[in-house]
Backbone as CSV, one residue per row, in Angstrom:
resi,resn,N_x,N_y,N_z,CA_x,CA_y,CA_z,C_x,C_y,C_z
1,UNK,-31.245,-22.760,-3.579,-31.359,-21.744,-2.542,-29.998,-21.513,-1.899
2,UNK,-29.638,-19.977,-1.525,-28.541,-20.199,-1.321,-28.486,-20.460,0.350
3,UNK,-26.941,-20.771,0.649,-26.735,-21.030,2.280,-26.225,-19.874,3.054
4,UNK,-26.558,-20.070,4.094,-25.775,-18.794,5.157,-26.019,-19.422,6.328
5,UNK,-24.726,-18.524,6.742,-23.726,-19.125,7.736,-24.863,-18.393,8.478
6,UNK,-24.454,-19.150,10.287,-25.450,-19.153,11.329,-25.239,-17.135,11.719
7,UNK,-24.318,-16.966,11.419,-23.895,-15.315,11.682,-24.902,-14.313,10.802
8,UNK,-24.992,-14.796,9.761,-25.647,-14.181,8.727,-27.239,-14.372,8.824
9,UNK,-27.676,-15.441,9.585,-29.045,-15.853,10.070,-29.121,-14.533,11.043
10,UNK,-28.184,-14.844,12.314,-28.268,-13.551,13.418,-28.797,-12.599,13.125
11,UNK,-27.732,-12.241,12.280,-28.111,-10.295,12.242,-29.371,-10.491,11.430
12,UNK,-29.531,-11.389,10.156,-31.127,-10.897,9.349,-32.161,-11.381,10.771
13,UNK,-32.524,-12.260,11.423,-33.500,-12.301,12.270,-33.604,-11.405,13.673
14,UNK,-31.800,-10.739,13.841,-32.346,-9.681,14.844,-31.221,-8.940,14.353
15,UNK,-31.728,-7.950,13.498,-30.917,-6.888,12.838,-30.545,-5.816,13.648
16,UNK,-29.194,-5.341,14.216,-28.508,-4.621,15.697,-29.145,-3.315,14.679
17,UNK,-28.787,-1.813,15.210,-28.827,-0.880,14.952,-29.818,-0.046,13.522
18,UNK,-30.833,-0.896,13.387,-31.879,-0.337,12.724,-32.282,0.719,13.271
19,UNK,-33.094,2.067,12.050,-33.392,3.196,12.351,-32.563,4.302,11.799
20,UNK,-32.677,5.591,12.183,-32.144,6.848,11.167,-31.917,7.258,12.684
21,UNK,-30.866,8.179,12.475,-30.056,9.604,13.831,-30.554,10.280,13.140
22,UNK,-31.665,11.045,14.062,-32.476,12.801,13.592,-31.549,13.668,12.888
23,UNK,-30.077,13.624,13.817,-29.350,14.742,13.528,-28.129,14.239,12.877
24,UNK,-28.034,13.463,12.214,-26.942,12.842,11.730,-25.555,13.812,11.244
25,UNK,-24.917,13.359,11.611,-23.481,14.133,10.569,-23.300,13.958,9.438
26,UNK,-23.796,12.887,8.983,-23.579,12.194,7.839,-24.498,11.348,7.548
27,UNK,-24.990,11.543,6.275,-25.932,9.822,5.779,-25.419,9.440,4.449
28,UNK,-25.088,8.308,3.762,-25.234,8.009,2.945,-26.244,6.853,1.948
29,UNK,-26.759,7.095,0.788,-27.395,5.963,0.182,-26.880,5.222,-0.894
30,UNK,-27.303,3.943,-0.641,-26.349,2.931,-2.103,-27.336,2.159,-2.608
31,UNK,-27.969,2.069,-3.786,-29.197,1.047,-4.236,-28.407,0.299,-5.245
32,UNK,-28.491,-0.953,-5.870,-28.672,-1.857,-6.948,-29.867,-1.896,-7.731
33,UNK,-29.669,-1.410,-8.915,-31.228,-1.505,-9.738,-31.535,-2.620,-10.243
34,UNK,-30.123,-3.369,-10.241,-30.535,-4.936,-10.820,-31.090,-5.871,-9.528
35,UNK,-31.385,-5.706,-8.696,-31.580,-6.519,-7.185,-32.817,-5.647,-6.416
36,UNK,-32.486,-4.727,-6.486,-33.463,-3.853,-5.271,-33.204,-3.435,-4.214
37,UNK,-32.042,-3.911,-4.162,-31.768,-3.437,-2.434,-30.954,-2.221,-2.598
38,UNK,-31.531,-1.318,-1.528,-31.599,0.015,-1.036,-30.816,-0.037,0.122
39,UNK,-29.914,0.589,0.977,-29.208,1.231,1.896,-29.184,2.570,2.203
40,UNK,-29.333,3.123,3.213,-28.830,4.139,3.624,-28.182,3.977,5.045
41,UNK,-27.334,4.909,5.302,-26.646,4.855,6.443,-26.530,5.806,7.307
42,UNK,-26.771,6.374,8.270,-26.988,7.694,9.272,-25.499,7.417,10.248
43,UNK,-24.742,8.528,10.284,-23.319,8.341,11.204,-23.589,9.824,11.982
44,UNK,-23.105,9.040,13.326,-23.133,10.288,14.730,-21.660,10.263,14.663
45,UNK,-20.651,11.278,14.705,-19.238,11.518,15.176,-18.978,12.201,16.417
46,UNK,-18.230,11.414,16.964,-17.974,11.933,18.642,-17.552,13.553,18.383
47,UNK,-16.928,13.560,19.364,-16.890,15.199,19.692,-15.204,15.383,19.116
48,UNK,-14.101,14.580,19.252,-12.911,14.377,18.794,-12.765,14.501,17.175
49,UNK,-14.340,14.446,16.184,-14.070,14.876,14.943,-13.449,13.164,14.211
50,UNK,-12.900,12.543,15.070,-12.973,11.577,14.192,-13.293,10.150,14.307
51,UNK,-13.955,9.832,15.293,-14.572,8.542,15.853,-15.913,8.365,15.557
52,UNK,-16.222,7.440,14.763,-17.822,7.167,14.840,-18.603,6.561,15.852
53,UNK,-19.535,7.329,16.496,-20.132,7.214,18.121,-21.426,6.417,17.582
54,UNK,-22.207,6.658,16.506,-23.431,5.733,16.261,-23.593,5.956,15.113
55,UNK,-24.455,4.544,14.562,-24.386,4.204,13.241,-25.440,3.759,13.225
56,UNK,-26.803,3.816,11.984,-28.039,3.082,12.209,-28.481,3.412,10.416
57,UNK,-28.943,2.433,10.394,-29.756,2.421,8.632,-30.564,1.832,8.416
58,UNK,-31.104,2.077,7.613,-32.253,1.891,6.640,-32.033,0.700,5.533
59,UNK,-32.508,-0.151,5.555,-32.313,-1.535,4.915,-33.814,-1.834,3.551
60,UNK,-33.786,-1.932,2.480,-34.920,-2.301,1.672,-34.078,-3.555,1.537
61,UNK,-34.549,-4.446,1.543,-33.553,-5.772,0.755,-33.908,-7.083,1.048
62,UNK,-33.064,-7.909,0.743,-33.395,-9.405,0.816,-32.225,-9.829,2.372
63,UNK,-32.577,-10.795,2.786,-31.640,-10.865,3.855,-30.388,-10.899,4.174
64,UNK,-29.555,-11.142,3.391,-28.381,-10.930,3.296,-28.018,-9.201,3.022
65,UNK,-28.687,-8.797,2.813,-28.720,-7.161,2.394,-28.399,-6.640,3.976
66,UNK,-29.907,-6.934,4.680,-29.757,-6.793,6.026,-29.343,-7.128,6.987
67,UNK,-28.308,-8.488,7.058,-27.636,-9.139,7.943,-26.042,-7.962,7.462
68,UNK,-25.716,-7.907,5.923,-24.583,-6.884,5.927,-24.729,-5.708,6.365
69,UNK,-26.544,-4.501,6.697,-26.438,-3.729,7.000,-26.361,-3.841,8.443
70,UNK,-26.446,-4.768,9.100,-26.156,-4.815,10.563,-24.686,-5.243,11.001
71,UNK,-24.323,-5.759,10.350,-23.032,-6.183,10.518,-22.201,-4.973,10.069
72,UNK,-22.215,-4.275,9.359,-21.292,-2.647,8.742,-21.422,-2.331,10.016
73,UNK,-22.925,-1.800,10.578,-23.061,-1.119,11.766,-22.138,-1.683,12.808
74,UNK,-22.228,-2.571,13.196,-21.560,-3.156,14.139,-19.948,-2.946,13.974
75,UNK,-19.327,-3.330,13.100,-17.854,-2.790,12.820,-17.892,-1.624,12.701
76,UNK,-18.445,-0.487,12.840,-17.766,1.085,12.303,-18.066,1.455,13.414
77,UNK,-19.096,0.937,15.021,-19.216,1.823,16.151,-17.994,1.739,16.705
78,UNK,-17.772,3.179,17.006,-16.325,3.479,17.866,-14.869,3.220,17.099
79,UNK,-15.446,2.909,15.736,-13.910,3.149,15.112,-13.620,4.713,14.442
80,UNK,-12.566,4.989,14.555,-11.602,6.026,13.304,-12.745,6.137,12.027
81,UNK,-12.534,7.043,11.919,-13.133,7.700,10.035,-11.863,6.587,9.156
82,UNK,-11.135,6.861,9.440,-9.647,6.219,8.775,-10.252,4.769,9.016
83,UNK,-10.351,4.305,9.794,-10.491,2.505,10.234,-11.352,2.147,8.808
84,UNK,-12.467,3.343,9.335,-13.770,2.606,8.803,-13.741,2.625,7.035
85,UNK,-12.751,3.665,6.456,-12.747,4.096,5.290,-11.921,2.636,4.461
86,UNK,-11.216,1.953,5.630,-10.490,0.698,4.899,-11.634,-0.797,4.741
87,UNK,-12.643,-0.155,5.585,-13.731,-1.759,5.264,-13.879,-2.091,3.925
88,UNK,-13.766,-2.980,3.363,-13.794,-3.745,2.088,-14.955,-4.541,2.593
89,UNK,-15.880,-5.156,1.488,-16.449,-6.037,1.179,-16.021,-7.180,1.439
90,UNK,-14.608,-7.745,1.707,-14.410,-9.450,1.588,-14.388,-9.045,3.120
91,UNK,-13.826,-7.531,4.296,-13.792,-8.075,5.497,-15.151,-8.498,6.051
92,UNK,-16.287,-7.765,5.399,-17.329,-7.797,6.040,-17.981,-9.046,6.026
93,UNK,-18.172,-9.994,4.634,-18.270,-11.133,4.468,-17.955,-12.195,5.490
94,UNK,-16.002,-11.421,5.599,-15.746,-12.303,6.356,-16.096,-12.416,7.862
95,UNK,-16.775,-11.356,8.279,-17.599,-11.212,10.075,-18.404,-12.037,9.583
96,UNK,-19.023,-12.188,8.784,-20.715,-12.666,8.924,-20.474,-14.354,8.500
97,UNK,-19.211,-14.996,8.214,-19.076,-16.107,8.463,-19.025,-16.656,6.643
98,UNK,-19.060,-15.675,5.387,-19.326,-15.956,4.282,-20.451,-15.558,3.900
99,UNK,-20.362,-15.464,2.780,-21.987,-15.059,1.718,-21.644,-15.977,0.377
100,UNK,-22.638,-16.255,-0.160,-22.955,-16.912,-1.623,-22.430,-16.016,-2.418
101,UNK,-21.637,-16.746,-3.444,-20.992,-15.672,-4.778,-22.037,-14.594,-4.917
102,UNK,-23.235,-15.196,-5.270,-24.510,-14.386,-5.655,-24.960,-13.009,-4.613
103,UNK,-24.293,-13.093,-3.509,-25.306,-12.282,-2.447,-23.812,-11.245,-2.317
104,UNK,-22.750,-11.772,-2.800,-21.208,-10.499,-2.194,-21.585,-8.893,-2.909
105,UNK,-22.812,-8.911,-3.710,-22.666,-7.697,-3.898,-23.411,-6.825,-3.380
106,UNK,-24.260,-7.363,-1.935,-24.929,-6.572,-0.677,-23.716,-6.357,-0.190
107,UNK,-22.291,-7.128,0.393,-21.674,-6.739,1.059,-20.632,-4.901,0.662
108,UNK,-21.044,-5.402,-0.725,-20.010,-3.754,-1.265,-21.249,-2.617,-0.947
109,UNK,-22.681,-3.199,-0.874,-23.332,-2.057,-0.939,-23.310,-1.519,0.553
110,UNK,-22.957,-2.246,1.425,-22.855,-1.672,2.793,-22.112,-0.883,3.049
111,UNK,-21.258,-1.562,2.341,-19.470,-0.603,2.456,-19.563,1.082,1.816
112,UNK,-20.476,0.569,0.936,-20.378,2.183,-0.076,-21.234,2.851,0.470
113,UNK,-22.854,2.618,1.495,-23.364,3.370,1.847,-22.577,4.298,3.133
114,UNK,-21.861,3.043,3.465,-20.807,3.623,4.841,-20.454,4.491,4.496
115,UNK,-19.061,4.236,3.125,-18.041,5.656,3.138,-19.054,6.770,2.477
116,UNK,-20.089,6.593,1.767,-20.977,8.141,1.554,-21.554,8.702,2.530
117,UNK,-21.881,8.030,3.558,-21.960,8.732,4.867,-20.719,9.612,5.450
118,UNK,-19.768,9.073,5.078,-18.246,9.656,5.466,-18.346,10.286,4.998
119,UNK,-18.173,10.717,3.650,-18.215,11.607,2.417,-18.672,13.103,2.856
120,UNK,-20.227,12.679,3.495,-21.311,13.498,3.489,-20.531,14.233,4.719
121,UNK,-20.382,13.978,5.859,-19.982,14.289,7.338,-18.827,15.339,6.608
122,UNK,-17.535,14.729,5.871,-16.284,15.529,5.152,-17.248,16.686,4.846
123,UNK,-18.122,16.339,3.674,-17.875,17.460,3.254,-19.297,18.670,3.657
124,UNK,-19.478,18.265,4.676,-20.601,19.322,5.480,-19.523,20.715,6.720
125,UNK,-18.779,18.674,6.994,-17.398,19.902,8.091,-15.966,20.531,6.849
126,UNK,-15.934,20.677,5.814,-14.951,21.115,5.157,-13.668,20.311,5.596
127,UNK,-14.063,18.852,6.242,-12.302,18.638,6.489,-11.568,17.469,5.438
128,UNK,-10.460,17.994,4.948,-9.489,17.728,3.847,-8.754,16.184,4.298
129,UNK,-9.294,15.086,4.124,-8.461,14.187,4.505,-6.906,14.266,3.144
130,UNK,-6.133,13.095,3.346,-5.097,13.002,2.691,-5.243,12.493,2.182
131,UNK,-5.250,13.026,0.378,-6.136,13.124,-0.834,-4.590,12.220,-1.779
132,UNK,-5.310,11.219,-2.826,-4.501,10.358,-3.207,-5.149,11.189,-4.653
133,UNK,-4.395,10.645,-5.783,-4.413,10.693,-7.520,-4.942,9.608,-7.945
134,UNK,-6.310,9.855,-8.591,-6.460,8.554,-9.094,-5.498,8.337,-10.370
135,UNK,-4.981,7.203,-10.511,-4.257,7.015,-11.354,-4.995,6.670,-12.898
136,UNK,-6.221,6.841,-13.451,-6.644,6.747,-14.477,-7.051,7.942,-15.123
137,UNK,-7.269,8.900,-14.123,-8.190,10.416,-14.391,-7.461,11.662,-13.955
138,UNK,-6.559,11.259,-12.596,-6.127,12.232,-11.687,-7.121,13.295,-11.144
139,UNK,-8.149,12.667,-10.883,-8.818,12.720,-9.777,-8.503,12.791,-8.882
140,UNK,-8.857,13.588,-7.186,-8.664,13.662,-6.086,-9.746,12.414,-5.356
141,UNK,-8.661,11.694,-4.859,-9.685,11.153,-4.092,-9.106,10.958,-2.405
142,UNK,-9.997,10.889,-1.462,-9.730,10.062,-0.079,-8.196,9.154,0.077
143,UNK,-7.260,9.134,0.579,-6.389,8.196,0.582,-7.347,6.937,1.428
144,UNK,-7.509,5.320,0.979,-8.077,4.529,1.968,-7.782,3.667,1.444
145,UNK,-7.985,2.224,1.788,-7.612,0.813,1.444,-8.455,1.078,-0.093
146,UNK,-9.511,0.769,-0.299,-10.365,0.985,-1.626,-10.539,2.503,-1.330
147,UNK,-10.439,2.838,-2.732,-10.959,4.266,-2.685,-12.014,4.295,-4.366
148,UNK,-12.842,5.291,-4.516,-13.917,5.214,-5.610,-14.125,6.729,-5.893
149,UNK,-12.963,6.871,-6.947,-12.724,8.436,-7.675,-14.121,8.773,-8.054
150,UNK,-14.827,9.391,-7.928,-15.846,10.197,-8.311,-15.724,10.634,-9.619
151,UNK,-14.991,11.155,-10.424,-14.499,11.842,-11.163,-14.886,10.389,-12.254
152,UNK,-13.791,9.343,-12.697,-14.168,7.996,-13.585,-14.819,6.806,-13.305
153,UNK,-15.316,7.021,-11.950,-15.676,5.602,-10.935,-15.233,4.815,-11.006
154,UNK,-13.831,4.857,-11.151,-13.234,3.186,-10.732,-13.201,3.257,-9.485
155,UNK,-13.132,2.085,-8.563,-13.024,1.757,-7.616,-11.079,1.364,-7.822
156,UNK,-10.223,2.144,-6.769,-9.174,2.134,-6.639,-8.436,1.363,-5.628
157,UNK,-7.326,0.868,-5.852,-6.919,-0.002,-4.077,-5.417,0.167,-4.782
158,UNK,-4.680,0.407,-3.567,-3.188,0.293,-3.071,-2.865,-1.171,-3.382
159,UNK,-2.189,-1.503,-4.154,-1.269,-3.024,-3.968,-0.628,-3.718,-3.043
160,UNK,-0.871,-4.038,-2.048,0.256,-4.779,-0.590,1.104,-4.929,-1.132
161,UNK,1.427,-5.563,-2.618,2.637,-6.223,-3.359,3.516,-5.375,-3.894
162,UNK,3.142,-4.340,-4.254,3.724,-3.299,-5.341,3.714,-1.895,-4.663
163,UNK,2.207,-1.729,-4.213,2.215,-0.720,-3.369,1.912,0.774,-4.340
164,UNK,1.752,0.244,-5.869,0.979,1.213,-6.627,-0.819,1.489,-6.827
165,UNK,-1.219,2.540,-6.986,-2.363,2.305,-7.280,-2.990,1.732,-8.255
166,UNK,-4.294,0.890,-8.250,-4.598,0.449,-9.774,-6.078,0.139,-9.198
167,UNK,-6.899,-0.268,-10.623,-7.995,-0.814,-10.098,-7.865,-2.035,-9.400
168,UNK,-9.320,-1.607,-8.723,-9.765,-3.228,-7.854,-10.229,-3.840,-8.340
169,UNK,-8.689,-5.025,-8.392,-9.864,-6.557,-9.285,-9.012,-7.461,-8.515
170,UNK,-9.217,-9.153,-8.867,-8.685,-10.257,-8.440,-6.936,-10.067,-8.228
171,UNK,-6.347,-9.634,-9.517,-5.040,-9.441,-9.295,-4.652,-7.931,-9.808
172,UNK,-3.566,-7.531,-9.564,-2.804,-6.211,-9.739,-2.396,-6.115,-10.848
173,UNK,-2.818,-5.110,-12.064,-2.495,-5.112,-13.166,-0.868,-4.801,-13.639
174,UNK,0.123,-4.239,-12.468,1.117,-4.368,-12.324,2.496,-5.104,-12.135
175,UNK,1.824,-5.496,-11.109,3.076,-6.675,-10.388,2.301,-7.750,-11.146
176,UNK,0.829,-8.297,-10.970,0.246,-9.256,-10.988,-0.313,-10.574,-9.861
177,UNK,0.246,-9.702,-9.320,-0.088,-11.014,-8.129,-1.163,-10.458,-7.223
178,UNK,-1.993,-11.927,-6.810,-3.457,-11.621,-6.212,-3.468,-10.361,-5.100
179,UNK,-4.495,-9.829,-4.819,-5.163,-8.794,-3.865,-5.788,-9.360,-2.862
């Protein structure tokens, strides 16, 4: 059975920001067909166009599913579109105190229901963030810490080390050194 940290107990036994915004700006959904767990995500944007004012979702899942969908929520109220577009999977993990090898791939599904909520909000208001090349397809995508070309679906990330684009994996197919 796996373990979780007392953080990760929290949010699954009192999960913050459950529920859907009637009028949302944005929703996005992320499922796993190999697992079951379902996400969606509902985003309110302040009046400034780029602050997220409320955040609330829809959770099908096992508990760790729902301790990450409360915990996303909790990091993206009152941040930047920009802030929130850099959440990765290892930061979120790392709020909730760790997850089991086995359970890190609720934490990407939080992340991805997030930025398709972003997505959705972009592209309802027509606004053009600062659009990067994917470097496998040349694809347009979002400039953000991870980015996920639509176009070949790789999931993309900037190098700290090198500072080129490449896929997201353990190390940089470039320089080589860890991510």
């Amino acid at each position: 059975m796996a373990q979780y940290s007392e953080k990760v107990m929290e949010h699954f036994m009192n999960p913050r920001n459950v529920g859907e915004i009637a009028d949302a700006d944005g929703v996005g959904t992320v499922g796993n067909p190999v697992c079951g767990d379902l996400m969606t995500f509902y985003i309110k944007i302040a009046e400034d166009g780029k602050t997220i004012q409320d955040v609330k979702y829809k959770t099908f899942g096992c508990g760790a599913a729902i301790a990450v969908s409360s915990m996303v929520s909790e990091m993206a109220k009152g941040k930047t579109i920009d802030e929130v577009l850099k959440f990765t999977r290892d930061m979120v993990a790392q709020e909730l105190g760790g997850l089991p090898p086995q359970k890190m791939h609720c934490s990407n599904l939080g992340v991805d229901a997030l930025h398709k909520a972003i997505e959705d909000y972009i592209s309802k208001k027509k606004i053009h963030p600062v659009l990067c090349k994917c470097p496998f397809c040349d694809g347009e995508l979002p400039c953000a810490e991870i980015m996920e070309c639509q176009k070949c679906e790789k999931r993309i990330v900037k190098c700290p080390h090198c500072g080129n684009l490449v896929e997201y994996k353990e190390t940089c197919s470039i320089c080589g050194k860890k991510m």
